[in-house]
N, C-alpha and C positions, 0 to 999 in steps of 0.2 A: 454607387456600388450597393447591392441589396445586401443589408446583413440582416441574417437570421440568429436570433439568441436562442440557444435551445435552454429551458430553464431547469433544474433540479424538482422532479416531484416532491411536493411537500405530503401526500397523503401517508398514512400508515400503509405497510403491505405492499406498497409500489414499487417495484424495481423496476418496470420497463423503462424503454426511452422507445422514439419513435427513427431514429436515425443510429446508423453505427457508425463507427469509422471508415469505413470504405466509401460509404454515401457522403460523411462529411468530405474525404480527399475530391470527391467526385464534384460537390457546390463549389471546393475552391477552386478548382481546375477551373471552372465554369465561369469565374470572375467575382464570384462572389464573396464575401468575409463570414466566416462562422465563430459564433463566439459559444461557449457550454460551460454551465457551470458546472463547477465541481460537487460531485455529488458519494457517500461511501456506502452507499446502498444500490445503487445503477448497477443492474447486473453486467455491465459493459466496463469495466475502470477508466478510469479520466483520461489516464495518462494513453490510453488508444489515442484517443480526440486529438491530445494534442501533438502526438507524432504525426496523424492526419493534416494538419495544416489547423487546427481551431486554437483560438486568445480561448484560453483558461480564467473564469470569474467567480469570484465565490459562492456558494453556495446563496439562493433567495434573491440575489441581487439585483433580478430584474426590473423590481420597480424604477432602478436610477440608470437602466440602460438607456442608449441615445435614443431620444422622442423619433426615429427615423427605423428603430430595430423592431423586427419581425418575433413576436415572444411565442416558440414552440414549443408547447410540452402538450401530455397527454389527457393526464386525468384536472380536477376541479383545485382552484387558486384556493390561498389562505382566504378565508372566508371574515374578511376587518373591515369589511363592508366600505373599501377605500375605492376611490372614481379610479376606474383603467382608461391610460389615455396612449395605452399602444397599438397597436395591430396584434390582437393571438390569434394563433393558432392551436385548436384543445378541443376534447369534447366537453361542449359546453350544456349537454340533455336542458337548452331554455327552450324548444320551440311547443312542445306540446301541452302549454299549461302549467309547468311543475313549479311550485312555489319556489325552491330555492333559483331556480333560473330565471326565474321573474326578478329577481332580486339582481342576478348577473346581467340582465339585462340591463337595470336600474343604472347600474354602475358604470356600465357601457355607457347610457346614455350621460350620467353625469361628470365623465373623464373626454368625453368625444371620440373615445375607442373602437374598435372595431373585431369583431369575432370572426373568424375563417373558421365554421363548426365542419370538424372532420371528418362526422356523421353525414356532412353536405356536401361535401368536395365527388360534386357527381359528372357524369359525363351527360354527352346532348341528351342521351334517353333517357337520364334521372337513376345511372345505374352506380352506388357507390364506387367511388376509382382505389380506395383502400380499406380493407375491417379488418379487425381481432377475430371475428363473426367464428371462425371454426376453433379457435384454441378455447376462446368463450365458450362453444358448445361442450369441448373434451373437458375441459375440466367442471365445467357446471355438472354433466351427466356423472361424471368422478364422485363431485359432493353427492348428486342424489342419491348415488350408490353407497355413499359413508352413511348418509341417513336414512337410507334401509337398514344397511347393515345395523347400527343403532336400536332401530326400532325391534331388527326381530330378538336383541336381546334385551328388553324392556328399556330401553336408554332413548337419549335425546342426541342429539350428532354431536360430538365436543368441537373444541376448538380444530382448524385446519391450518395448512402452513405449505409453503411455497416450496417446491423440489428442484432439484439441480438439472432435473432433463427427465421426460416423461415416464422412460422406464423405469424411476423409483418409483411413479407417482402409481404403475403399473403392479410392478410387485406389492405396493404397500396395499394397495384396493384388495387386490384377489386375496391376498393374508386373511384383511378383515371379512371378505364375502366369503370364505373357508371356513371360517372359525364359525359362522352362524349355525353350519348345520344342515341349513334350507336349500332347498332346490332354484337355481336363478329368478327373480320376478322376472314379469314382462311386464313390457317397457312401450309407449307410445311416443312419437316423435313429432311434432306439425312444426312444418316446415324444413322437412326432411332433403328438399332439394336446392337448398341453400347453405349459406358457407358455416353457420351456426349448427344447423342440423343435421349435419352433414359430421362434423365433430361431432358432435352426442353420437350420432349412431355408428361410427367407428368407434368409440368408447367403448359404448355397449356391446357390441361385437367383441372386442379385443377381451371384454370381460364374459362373454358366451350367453350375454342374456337375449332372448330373444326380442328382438325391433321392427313393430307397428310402424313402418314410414307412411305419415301422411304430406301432401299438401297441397297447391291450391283447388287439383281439382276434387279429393275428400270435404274441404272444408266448403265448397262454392255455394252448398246449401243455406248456408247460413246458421245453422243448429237448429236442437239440439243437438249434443255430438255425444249420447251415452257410452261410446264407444269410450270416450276418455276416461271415464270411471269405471269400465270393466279391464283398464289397468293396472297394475302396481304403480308403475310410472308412469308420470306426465311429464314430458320436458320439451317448453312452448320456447317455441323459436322464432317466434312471428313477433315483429316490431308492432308495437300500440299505436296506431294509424286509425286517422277516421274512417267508418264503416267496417272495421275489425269485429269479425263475430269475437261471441263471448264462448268458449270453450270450458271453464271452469266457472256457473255461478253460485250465487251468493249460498245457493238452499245444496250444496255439493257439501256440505257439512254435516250432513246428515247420516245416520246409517243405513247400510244396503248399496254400498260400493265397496268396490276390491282398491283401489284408488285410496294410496298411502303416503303416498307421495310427490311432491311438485319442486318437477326444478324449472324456475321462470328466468332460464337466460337471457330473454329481452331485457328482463328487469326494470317494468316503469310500471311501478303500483298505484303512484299519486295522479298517474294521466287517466283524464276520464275515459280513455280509449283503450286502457289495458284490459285485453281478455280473459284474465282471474279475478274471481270478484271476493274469493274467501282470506284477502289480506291487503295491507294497505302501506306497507313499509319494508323497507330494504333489509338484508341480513347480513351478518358481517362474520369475518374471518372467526372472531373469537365465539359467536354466537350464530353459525351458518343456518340455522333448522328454528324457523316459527311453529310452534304444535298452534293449530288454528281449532282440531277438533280432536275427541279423545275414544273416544269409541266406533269404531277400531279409529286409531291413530291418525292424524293427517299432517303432516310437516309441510311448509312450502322452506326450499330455498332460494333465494334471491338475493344472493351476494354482486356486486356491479363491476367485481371490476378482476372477477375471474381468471381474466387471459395472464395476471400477475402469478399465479400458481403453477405457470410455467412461463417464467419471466423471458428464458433464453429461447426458446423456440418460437413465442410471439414475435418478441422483438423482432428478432432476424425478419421472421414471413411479413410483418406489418413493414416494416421498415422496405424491403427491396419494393413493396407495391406503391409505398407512398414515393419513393425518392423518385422519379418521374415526374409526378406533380410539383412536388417540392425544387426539381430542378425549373421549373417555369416561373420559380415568382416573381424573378425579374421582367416580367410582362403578366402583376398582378392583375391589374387590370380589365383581362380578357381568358378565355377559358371557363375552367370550375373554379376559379377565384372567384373570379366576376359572378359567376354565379353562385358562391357560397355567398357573398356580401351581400349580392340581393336580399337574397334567402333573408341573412340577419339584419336588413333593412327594414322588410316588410313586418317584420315579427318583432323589433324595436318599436314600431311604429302602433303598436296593438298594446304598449305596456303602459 
């Protein structure tokens, strides 16, 4: 019998999970055992799970689940540099370089564990089968918009925080872009016709600023792209991939751009393949806005794990795309399994 352990995020700020109760009733129907820990932060409560058919385990418990269970969760493990000698399934950002997944890999390698990276769970044509990719863009372009609004009254973005369903997150934005005074920026978007970009620029609509949709065939040139700096906004939606132009470089620090702004919802600053070159580290809830330059102003944000700022409405869209997938592990094996494990084969194999 396959069992899937769905585990409790351990990160700050996390409340999603990637399955509901409806999707858990649907595995056990299916033959399967689901087990979920209890967790008081899950914007979902427990006690859903276990009316659905799930064994309820406490909170972290997974490391002493049975050597045969499937460990599902989302964002990145307690970081106690301990050998994993399960099957997860999580996104694991080890493939492109990034120091700390070299280290998950590490650990991989020395538990005899395996990663299902859920950034990989792709179809024959390499096309993601599940993303956050547009909650990620709506609320990324949200934060950029906080850290305008900041900037144009001499300020730095304060801390941000997780809303109960989009419409606060809605009212609370236009409040702050009211009270500036200013007339909307404009706003650029690359990668505009993807699930990522595609969120930003309903944001930005929904907030009346006007949206520069770019993508692949704007970008095909390869740069430069001045066009980006003759924006208020940048908000890059294109994943760090080899051959990735550079859209923001290193001399964009400079004075003689309108360009105040960067929100990198890809958010991979340590890959050598990332398209901004004026910052080199992530941002977080409490501290969303890096001031990289000061005259005029330039803030990147680059918070990673976005789609958490609106916990209940990811969840849900993440969750019905993945349970599909997740209904086939019982024939790991073959499919996007088989092919995520490749995937983390070849790139184990490179550490």
């Amino acid at each position: 019998m396959t069992h899937v352990w769905v585990r409790a995020e351990s990160r700050a700020n996390e409340d999603r999970v990637g399955i509901t109760p409806d999707g858990v009733a649907t595995l056990v129907r299916n033959g399967m055992r689901v087990t979920v820990e209890d967790s008081p932060r899950r914007i979902i409560p427990t006690e859903g799970y276990r009316k659905a058919g799930a064994d309820i385990a406490p909170e972290g418990s997974w490391p002493d689940a049975p050597a045969d269970a499937i460990i599902f969760g989302l964002k990145e493990l307690p970081d106690d540099g301990s050998a994993l000698t399960h099957r997860h399934i999580m996104f694991g950002h080890a493939f492109k370089g990034q120091p700390a997944g070299q280290l998950l890999l590490r650990r991989f390698r020395a538990g005899g564990g395996t990663l299902y990276d859920l950034e990989y769970l792709l179809d024959e044509d390499g096309r993601r089968l599940a993303a956050f990719g547009y909650w990620a863009g709506y609320a990324g372009a949200a934060v950029s918009l906080k850290c305008w609004a900041a900037q144009q009254q001499g300020g730095v973005c304060g801390p941000v925080h997780a809303y109960a369903d989009k419409n606060l997150l809605i009212e609370d934005l236009r409040a702050r872009m009211d009270a500036t005074g200013h007339p909307r920026p404009h706003a650029i978007v690359i990668g505009a016709k993807g699930r990522v970009g595609s969120g930003a620029a309903d944001l930005m609509t929904a907030m009346g600023v006007p949206v520069t949709r770019w993508d692949i065939e704007e970008t095909a040139h390869g740069g430069p792209f001045p066009e980006v700096l003759a924006h208020e906004i940048f908000i890059n939606a294109i994943l760090a991939r080899p051959g990735a132009p550079v859209f923001v470089p290193a001399e964009a620090i400079n004075p003689g751009r309108a360009l105040t702004v960067i929100g990198d919802v890809a958010c991979d600053p340590t890959s050598d393949f990332s398209p901004i070159k004026v910052y080199d580290r992530t941002t977080t809830w409490d501290a969303p806005a890096l001031r990289v330059a000061d005259d005029p102003p330039l803030d990147v944000m680059a918070v990673d794990n976005l789609p958490s700022m609106l916990p209940r409405e990811s969840s849900a869209d993440y969750a019905a795309q993945l349970l599909p997938v997740l209904a086939r592990l019982d024939d790991i094996d073959a499919g996007a399994w088989a092919r995520a494990r490749a995937i983390f084969r070849d790139n184990l194999n490179e550490v």
